[in-house]
GUTI-882436 format. One record per residue (C-alpha): residue in one letter; x, y, z. Coordinates in steps of 0.02 Angstrom, whole numbers. Layout:
atom residuo=A; x=X; y=Y; z=Z
...
END
This chain:
atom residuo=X; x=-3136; y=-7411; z=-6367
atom residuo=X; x=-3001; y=-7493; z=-6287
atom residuo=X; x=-2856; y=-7460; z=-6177
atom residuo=X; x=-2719; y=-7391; z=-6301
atom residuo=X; x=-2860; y=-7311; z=-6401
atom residuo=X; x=-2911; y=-7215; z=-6229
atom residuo=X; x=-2726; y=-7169; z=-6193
atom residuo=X; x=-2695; y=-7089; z=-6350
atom residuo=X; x=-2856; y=-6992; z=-6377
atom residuo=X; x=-2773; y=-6926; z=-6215
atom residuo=X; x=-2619; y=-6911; z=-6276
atom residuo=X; x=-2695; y=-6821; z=-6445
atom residuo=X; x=-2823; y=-6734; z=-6391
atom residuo=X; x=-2740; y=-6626; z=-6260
atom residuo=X; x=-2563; y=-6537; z=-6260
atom residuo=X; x=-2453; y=-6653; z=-6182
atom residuo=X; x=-2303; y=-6569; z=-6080
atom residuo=X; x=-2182; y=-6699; z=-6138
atom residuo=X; x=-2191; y=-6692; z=-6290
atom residuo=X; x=-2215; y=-6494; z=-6348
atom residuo=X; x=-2157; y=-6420; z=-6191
atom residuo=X; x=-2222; y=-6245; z=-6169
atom residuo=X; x=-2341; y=-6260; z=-6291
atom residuo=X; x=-2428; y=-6382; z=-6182
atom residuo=X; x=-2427; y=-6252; z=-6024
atom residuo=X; x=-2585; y=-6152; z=-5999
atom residuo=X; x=-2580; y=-6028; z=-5870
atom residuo=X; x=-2729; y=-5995; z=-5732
atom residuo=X; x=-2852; y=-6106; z=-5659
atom residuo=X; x=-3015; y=-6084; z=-5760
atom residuo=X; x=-3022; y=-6261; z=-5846
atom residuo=X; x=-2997; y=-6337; z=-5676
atom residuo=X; x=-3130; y=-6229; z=-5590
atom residuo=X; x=-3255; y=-6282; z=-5722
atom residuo=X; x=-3192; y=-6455; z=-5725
atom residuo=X; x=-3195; y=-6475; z=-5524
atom residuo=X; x=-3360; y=-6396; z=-5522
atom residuo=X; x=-3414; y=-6519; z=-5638
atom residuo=X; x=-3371; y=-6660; z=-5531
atom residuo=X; x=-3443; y=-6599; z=-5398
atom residuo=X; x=-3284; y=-6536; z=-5326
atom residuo=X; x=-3236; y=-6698; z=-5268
atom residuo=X; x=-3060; y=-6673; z=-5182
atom residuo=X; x=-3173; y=-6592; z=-5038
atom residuo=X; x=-3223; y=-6753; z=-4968
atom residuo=X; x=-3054; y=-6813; z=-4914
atom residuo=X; x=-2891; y=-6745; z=-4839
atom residuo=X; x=-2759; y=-6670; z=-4947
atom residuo=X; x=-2570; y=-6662; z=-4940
atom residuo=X; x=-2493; y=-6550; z=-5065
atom residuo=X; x=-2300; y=-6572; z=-5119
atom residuo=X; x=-2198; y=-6454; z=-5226
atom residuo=X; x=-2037; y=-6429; z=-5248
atom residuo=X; x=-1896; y=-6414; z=-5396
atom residuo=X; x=-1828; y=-6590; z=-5351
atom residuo=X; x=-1860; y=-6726; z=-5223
atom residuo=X; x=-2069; y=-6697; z=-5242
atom residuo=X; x=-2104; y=-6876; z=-5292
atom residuo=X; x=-1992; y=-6970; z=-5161
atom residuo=X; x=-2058; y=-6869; z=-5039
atom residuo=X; x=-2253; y=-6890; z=-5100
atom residuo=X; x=-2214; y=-7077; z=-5118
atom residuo=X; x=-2155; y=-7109; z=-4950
atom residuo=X; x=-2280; y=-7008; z=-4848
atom residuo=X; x=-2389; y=-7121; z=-4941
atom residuo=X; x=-2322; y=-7266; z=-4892
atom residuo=X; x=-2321; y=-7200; z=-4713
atom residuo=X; x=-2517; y=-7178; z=-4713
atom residuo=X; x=-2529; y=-7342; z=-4813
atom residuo=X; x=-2448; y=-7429; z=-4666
atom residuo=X; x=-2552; y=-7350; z=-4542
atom residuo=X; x=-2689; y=-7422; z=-4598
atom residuo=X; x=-2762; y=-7268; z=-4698
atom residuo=X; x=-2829; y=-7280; z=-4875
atom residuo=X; x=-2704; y=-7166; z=-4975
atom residuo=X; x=-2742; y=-7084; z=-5148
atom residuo=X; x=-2565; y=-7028; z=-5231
atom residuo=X; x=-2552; y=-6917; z=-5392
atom residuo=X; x=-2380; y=-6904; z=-5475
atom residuo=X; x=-2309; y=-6859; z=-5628
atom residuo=X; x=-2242; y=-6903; z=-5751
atom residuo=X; x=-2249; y=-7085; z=-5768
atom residuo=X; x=-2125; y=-7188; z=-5831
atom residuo=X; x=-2219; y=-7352; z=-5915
atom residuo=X; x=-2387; y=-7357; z=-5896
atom residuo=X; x=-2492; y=-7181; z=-5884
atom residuo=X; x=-2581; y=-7256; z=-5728
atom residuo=X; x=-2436; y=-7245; z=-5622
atom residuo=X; x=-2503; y=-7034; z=-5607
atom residuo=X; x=-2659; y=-7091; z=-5512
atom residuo=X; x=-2631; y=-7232; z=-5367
atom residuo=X; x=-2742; y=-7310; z=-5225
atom residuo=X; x=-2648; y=-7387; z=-5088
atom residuo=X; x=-2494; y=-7401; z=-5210
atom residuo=X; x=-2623; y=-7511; z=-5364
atom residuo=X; x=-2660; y=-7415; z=-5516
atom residuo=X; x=-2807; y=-7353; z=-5560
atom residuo=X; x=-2897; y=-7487; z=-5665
atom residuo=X; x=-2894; y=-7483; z=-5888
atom residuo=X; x=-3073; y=-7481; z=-5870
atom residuo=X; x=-3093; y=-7319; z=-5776
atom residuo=X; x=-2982; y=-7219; z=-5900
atom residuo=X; x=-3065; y=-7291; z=-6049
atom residuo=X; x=-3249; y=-7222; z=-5975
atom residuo=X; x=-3172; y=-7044; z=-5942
atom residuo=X; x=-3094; y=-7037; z=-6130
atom residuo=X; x=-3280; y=-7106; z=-6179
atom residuo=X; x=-3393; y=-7014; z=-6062
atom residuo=X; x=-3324; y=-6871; z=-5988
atom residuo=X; x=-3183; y=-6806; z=-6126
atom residuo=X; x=-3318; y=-6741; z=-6238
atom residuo=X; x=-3384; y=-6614; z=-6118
atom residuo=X; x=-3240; y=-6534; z=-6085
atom residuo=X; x=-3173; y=-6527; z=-6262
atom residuo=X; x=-3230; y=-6369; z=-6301
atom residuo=X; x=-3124; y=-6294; z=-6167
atom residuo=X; x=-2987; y=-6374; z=-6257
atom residuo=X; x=-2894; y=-6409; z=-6108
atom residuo=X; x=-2718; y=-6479; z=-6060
atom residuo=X; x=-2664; y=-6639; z=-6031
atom residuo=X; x=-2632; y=-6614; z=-5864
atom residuo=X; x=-2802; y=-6526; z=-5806
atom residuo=X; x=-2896; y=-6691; z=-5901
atom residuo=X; x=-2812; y=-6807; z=-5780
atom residuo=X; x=-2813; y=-6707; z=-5617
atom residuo=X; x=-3001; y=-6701; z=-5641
atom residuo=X; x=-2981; y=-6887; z=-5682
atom residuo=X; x=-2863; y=-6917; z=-5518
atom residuo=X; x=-2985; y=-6802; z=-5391
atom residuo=X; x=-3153; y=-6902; z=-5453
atom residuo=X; x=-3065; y=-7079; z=-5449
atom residuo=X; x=-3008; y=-7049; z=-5257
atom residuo=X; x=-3180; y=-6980; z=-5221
atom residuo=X; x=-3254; y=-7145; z=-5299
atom residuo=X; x=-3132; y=-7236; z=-5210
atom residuo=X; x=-3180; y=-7171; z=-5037
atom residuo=X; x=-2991; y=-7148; z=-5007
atom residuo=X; x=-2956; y=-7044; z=-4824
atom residuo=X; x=-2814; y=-6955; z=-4901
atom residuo=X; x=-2732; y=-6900; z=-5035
atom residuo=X; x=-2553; y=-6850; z=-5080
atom residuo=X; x=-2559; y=-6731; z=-5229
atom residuo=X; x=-2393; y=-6673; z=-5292
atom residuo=X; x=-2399; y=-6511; z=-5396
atom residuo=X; x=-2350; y=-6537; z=-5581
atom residuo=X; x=-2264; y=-6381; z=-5624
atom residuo=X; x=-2225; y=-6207; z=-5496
atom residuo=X; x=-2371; y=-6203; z=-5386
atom residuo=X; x=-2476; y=-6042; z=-5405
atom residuo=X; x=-2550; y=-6079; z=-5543
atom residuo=X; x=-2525; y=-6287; z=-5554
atom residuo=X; x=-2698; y=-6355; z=-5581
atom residuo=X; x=-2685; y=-6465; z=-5424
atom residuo=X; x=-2694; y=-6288; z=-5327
atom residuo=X; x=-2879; y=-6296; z=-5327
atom residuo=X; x=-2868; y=-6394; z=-5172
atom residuo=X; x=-2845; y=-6352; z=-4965
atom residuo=X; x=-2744; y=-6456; z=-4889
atom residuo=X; x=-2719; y=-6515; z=-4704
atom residuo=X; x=-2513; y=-6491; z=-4755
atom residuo=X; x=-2413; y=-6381; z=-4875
atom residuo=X; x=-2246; y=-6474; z=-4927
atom residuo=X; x=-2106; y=-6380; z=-5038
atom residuo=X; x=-1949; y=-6491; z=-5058
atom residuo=X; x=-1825; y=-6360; z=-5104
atom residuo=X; x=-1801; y=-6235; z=-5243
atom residuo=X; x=-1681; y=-6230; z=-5382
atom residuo=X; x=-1682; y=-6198; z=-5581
atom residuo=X; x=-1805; y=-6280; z=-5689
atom residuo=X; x=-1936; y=-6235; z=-5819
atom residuo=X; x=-1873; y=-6063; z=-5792
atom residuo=X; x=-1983; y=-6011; z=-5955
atom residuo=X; x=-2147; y=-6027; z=-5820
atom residuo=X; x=-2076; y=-5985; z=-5647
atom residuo=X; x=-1962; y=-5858; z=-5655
atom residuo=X; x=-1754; y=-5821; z=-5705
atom residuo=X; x=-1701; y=-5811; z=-5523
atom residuo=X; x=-1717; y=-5906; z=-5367
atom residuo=X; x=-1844; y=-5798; z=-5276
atom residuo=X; x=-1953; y=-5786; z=-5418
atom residuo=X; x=-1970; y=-5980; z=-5432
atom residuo=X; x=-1989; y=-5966; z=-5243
atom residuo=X; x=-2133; y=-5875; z=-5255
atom residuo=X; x=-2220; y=-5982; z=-5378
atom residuo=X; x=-2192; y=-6124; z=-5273
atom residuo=X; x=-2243; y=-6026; z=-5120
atom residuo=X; x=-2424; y=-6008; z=-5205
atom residuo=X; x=-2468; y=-6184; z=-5123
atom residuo=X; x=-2466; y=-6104; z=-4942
atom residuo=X; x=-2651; y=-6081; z=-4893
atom residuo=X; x=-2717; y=-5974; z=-4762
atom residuo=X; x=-2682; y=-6041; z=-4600
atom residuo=X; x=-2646; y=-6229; z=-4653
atom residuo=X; x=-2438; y=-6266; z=-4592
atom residuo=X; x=-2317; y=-6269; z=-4698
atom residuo=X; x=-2155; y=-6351; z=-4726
atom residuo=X; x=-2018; y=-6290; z=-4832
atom residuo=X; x=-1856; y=-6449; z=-4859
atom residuo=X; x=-1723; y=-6338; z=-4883
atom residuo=X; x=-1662; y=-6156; z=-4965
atom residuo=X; x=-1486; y=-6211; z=-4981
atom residuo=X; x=-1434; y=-6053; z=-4848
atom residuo=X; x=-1516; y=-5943; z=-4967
atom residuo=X; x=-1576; y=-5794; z=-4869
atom residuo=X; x=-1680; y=-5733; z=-5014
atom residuo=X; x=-1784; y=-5902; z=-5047
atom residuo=X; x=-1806; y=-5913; z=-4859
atom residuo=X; x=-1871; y=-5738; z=-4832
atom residuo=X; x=-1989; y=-5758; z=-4984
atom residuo=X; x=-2083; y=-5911; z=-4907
atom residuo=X; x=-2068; y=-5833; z=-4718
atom residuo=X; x=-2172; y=-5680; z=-4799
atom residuo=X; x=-2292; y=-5782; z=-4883
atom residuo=X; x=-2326; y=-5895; z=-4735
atom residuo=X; x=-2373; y=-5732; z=-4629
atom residuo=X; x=-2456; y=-5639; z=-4761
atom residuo=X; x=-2579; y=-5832; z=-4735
atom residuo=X; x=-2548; y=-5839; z=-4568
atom residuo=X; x=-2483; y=-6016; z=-4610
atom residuo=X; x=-2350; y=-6095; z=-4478
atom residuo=X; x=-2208; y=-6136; z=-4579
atom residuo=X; x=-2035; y=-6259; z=-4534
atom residuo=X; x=-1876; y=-6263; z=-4616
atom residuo=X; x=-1816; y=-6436; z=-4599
atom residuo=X; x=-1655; y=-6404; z=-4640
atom residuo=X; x=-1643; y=-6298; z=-4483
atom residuo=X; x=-1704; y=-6429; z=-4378
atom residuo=X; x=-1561; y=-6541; z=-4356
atom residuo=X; x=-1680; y=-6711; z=-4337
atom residuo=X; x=-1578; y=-6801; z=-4431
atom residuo=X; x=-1402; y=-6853; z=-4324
atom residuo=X; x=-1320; y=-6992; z=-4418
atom residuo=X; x=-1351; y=-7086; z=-4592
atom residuo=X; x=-1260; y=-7222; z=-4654
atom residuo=X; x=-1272; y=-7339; z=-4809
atom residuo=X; x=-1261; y=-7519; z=-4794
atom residuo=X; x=-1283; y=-7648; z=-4956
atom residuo=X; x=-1401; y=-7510; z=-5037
atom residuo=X; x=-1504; y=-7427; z=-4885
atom residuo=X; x=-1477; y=-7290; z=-4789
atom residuo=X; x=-1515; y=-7313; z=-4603
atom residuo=X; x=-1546; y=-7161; z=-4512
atom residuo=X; x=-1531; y=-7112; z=-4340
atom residuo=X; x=-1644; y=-6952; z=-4255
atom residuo=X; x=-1689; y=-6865; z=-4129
atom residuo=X; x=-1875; y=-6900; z=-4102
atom residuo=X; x=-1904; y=-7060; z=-4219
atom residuo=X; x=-1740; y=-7169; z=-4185
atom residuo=X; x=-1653; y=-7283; z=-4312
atom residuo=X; x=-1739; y=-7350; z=-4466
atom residuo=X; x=-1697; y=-7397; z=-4617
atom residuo=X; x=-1751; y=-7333; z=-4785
atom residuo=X; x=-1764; y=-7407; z=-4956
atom residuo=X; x=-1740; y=-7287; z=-5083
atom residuo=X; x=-1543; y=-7304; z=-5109
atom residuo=X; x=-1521; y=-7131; z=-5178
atom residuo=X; x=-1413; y=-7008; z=-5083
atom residuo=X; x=-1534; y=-6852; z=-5084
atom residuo=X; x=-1641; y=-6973; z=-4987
atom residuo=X; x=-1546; y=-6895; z=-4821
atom residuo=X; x=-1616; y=-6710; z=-4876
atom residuo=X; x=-1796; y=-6790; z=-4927
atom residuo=X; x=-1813; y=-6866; z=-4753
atom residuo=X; x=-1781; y=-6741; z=-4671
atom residuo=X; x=-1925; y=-6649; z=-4752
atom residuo=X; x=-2026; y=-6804; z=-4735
atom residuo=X; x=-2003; y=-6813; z=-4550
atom residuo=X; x=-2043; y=-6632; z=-4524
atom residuo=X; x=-2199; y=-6675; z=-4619
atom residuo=X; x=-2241; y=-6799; z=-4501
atom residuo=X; x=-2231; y=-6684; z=-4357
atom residuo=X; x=-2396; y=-6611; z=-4432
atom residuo=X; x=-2465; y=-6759; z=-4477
atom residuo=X; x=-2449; y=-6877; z=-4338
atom residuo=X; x=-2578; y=-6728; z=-4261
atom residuo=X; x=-2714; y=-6756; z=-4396
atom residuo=X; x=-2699; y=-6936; z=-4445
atom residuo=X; x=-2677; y=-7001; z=-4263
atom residuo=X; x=-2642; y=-7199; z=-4308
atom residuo=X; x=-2465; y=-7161; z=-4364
atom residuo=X; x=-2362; y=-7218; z=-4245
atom residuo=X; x=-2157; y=-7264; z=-4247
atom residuo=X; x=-2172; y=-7441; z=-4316
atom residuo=X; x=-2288; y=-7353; z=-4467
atom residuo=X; x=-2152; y=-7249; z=-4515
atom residuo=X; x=-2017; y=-7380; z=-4515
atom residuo=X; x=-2120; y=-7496; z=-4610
atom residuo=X; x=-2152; y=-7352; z=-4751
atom residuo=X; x=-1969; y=-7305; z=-4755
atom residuo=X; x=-1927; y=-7480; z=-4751
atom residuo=X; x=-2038; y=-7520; z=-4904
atom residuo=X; x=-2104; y=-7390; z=-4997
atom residuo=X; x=-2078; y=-7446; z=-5159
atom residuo=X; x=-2179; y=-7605; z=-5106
atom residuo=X; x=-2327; y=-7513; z=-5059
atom residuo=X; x=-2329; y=-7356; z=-5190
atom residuo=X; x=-2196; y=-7457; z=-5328
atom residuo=X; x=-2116; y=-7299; z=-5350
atom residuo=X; x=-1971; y=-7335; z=-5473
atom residuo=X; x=-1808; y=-7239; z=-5567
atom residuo=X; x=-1747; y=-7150; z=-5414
atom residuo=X; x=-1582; y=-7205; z=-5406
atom residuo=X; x=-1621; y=-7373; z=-5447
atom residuo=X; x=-1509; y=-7535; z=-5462
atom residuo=X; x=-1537; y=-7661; z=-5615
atom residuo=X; x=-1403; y=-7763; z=-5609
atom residuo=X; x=-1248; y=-7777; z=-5501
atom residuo=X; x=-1141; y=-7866; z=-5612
atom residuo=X; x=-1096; y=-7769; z=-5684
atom residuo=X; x=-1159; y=-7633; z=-5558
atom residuo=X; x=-1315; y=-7547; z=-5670
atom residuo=X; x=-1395; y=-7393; z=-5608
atom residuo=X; x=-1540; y=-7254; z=-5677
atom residuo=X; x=-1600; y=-7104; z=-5618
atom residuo=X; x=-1723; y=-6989; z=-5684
atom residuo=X; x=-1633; y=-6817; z=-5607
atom residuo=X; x=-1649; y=-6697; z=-5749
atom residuo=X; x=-1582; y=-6515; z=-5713
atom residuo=X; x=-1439; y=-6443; z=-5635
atom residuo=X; x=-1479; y=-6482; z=-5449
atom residuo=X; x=-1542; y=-6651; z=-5492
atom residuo=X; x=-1368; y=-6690; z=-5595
atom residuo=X; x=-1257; y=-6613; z=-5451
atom residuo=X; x=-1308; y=-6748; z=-5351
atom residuo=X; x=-1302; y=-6889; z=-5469
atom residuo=X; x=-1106; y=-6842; z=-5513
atom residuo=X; x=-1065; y=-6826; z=-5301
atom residuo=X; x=-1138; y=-7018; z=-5278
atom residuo=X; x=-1067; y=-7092; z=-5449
atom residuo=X; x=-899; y=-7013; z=-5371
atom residuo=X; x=-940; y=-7116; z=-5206
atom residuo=X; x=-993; y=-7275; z=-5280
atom residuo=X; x=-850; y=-7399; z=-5306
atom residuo=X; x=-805; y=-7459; z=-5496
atom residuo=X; x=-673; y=-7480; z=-5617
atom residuo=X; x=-763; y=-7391; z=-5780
atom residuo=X; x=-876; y=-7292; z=-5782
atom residuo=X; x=-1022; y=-7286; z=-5934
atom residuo=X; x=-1135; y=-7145; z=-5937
atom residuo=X; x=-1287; y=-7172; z=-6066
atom residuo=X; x=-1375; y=-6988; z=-6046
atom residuo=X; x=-1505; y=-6911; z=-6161
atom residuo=X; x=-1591; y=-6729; z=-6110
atom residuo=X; x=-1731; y=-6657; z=-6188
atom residuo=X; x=-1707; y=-6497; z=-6284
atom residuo=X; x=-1777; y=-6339; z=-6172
atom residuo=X; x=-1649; y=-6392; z=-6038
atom residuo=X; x=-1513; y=-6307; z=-5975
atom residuo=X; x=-1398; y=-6428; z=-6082
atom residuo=X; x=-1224; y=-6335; z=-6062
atom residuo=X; x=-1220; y=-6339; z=-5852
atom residuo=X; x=-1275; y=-6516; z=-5851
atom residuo=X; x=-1152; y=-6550; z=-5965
atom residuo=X; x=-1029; y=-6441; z=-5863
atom residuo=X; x=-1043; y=-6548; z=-5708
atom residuo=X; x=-1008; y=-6736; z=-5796
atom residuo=X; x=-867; y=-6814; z=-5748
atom residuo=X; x=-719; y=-6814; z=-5889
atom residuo=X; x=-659; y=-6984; z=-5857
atom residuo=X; x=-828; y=-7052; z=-5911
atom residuo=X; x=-859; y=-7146; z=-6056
atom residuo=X; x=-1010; y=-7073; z=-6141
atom residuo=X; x=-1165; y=-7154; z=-6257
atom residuo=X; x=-1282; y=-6985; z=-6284
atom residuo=X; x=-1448; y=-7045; z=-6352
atom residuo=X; x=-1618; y=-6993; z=-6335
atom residuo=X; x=-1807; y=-7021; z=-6273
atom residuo=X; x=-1941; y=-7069; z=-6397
atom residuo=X; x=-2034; y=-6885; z=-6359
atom residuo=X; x=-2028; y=-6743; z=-6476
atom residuo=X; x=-1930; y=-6633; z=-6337
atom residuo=X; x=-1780; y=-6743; z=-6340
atom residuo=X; x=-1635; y=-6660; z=-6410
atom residuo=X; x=-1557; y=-6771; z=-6543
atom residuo=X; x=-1425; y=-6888; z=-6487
atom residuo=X; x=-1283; y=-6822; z=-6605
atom residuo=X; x=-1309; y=-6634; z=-6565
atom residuo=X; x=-1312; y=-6702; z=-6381
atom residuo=X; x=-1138; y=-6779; z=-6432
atom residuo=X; x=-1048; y=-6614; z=-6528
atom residuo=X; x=-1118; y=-6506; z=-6401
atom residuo=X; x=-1038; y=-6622; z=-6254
atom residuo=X; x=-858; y=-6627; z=-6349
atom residuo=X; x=-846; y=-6430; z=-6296
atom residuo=X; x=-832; y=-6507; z=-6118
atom residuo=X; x=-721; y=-6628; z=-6161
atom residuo=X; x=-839; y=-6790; z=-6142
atom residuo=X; x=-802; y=-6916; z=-6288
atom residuo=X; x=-922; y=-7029; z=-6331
atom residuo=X; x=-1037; y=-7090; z=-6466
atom residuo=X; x=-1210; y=-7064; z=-6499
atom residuo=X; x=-1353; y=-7191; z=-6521
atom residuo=X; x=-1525; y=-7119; z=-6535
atom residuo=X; x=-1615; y=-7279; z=-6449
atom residuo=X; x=-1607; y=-7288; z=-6264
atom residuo=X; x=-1630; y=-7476; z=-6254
atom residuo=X; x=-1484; y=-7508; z=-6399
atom residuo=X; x=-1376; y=-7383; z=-6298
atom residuo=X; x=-1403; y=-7487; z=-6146
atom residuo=X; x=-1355; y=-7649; z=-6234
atom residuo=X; x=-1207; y=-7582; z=-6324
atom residuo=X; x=-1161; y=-7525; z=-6156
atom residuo=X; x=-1175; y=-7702; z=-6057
atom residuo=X; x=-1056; y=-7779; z=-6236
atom residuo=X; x=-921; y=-7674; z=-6160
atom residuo=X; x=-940; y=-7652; z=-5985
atom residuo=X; x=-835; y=-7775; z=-5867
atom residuo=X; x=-913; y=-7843; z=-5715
atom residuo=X; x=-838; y=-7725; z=-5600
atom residuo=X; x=-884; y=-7573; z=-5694
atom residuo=X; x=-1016; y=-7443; z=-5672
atom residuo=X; x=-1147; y=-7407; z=-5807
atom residuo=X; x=-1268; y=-7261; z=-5758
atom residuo=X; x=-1423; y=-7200; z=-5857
atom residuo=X; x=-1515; y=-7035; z=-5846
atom residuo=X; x=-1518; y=-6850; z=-5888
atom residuo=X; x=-1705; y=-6853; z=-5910
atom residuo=X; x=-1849; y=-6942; z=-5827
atom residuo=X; x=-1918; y=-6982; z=-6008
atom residuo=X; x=-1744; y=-7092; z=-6044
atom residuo=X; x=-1782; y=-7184; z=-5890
atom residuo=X; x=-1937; y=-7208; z=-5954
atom residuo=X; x=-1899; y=-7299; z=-6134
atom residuo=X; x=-1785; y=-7408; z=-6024
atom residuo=X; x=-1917; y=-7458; z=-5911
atom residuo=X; x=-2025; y=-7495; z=-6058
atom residuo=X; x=-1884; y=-7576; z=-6137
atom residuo=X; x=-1821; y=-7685; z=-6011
atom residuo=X; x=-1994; y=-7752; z=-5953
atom residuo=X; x=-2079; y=-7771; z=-6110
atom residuo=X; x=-2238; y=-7638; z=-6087
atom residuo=X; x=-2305; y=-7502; z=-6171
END
C-alpha cells in the first residue's frame, strides 16, 4: 500500500465530515474510549491544551504552538481540516507526521477497529494521540473538531481549557441558540483545570452559561475580553504590532484582523501557561507571534498571494467568520473589488450572502467535495441580494478568469469555505 492508497481507504472507509456532512457525525464517545484504550490511552503521558471555539480555534491552537515551539518545548498540534495534504491535522514541532506512519495505521491498525465502523475523525484522533506518544512530544495542542461535549478529542484532561468565542455554526449538532452552542462548547471545562473563555460578544446569556459550568467544575475561568491586555494594535505592511499591559510590543504575523480578538485570548492563555511550562519567557512569545506560520506553517488565514494585483483567501465560513472578512475587505485599499466565493450546502447561505458587499464583482464556484453547493444555484440564489456575477464550478479556473480581468490595483478575495481555500492551495502549488 502506498500513500494515496492509505489516504483514501481513510477517506472510504470512514464517514468523512466534508464530504456527507451530518451523516458523517456520530454522537458519544464509545469508539474513542475503545480506541484510546486500545492504545494504551496514550494522550496521558504528555500535557494537553484543549481549544474550542466557533471561530478563531486554529489561529489560536497554531500560535500557542509556536509559543511552546520557541521555548524550546517539543509541541504536538492537531487541527482540522486540512487544506492540501491530510497530514497538516497531526504536526510535531510544526513537520508533518511522516507518509510512512499513516500508511502502517491504514495497514495495521484500521482493521481492528472496523467493526466499530467508526468516523473519520475518531480514526485519526487515535492516529494523532499515539503518534505524539511515539514522538515523546511534552505537549500537545488539541483543538476540538466539532462543539465540545461530545468531540472525540474530549477524552483528554488538560492542564488548560481554551474556548475562542461562540457564534452560529453546525447548528444541526449544537444547538439553535447561542446558549445551547455555549453549552456544548462548555463540555471541554474539566474539574478544576482553568479555563479561558475569548469573548461572548456582551452576551449575558453565553457568559452566564460558561460561569455556571466553570463552578459546577470548580474550574477558574477568564474572560479575556474583560481583561483589557490589549492597549493599542496597529497594522504596518501586513502585521499587526501590538502593544499590552504585561507583555509589551510585538509584532504578529498572521495579517488577519480577528488576530486582535485571538490574541487577546492567546495572551490570557499564557497567563496559565507561563505557570506550567516555566521556559516561556517574553522573547518566546514574540518569536511565536512573530513567526508562527514558520514554525506550525499554518496557512489560509487571511493570507496574501500576490500583491499585484493585491490577492487574498480566507477560509472564514459562517456568519461570524464572513462579518469580519466584509469589515477588513472594506478597510483594505483597491480600486475593484473580485470576490470568487463558493459555500458548501448545509450553510447558512442567505446571511452570508446578506452581508457581501454590492459593489463587488462576483465569480460563485465551488469545492471539489460533495457538500459544496453548486456554483450556479450559488449564483441565482445571490441575485436575490443583488450580487451579479457569473458562476464557474472550478475554483482554480475562477481564480484565473479572475487575474484576466483584474487590474493591478484591484482586490481579488477568495473564500466562503475552508474547502475552496483548499482546491486553491492544491491548485496553485501543484499537490494532492
Amino acid at each position: 500500500m502506498n500513500y494515496t492508497e492509505a489516504i483514501k481507504y481513510l477517506y472510504n472507509a470512514a464517514p468523512l465530515f466534508q464530504n456527507i456532512g451530518a451523516g458523517a457525525y456520530k454522537e458519544g464517545l464509545s469508539n474513542t474510549h475503545y480506541i484510546d484504550q486500545y492504545y494504551g490511552h496514550p494522550h496521558a503521558s504528555y500535557k494537553t491544551i484543549h481549544v474550542a471555539g466557533t471561530n478563531g480555534k486554529g489561529s489560536v491552537s497554531h500560535t500557542l504552538a509556536a509559543i511552546l515551539q520557541a521555548s524550546g518545548y517539543k509541541v504536538g498540534l492537531y487541527t482540522s481540516p486540512h487544506l492540501i495534504d491530510f497530514r497538516e491535522r497531526i504536526r510535531v514541532n510544526g513537520e508533518m507526521i511522516p507518509e510512512e506512519r499513516v500508511i502502517r495505521f491504514v495497514e495495521k491498525d484500521c482493521p481492528i477497529f472496523e467493526r466499530l465502523s467508526p468516523s473519520f475523525f475518531e480514526l485519526v484522533t487515535g492516529l494523532a494521540f499515539k503518534y505524539f506518544q511515539e514522538q515523546q512530544v511534552d505537549v500537545a495542542v488539541i483543538e476540538v473538531g466539532l462543539g465540545g461535549r461530545l468531540d472525540c478529542t474530549n477524552i483528554i484532561t488538560p492542564v488548560l481549557s481554551v474556548i475562542t468565542n461562540i457564534s452560529f455554526d453546525h447548528t444541526q449538532f449544537l444547538g439553535s441558540t447561542l446558549p445551547e452552542i455555549a453549552a456544548e462548547k462548555a463540555g471541554i471545562i474539566k474539574d478544576g483545570i482553568p479555563t479561558i473563555v475569548g469573548e461572548t460578544n456582551g452576551h449575558s446569556d453565553v457568559r452566564n452559561v460558561f460561569v455556571h459550568k466553570a463552578l459546577e467544575c470548580n474550574s477558574s475561568i477568564t474572560f479575556a475580553d474583560e481583561e483589557d491586555e490589549v492597549i493599542t494594535a496597529r497594522h504596518e505592511r501586513g502585521r499587526w504590532t501590538y502593544l499590552t499591559r504585561h507583555y509589551g510590543e510585538f509584532t504578529g504575523q498572521m495579517e488577519g484582523k480577528y488576530q486582535l480578538r485571538n490574541t487577546a485570548t492567546i495572551l490570557a492563555a499564557l497567563d496559565v501557561l507561563k505557570e506550567v511550562f516555566r521556559k516561556i519567557n517574553i522573547s518566546h512569545i514574540r518569536e511565536g507571534f512573530a513567526s508562527c506560520q514558520e514554525l506550525t506553517h499554518l496557512c489560509g488565514r487571511w493570507q496574501t498571494l500576490r500583491r499585484d494585483p493585491l490577492v487574498i483567501c480566507d477560509a472564514g465560513h459562517n456568519v461570524a467568520g464572513i462579518e469580519q472578512v466584509v469589515e477588513q475587505l472594506a478597510e483594505t485599499p483597491h480600486a475593484n473589488l473580485y470576490i470568487i466565493i463558493g459555500m458548501v450546502s448545509d450553510k447558512d447561505v442567505e446571511s452570508v450572502l446578506r452581508l457581501l458587499p454590492r459593489d463587488a464583482k462576483y465569480i460563485f464556484t465551488q469545492a471539489s467535495v460533495k457538500r459544496a453547493l453548486p456554483a450556479e444555484t450559488l449564483r441565482i440564489q445571490a441575485e436575490n441580494f443583488g450580487l451579479d456575477g457569473t458562476a464557474c464550478p472550478d475554483v482554480l479556473a475562477a481564480y484565473k478568469k479572475a487575474l484576466e480581468i483584474a487590474q493591478s490595483n484591484d482586490l481579488i478575495f477568495i473564500g466562503g469555505s475552508c474547502y475552496v481555500v483548499a482546491d486553491l492551495l492544491k491548485g496553485l502549488f501543484n499537490k494532492i
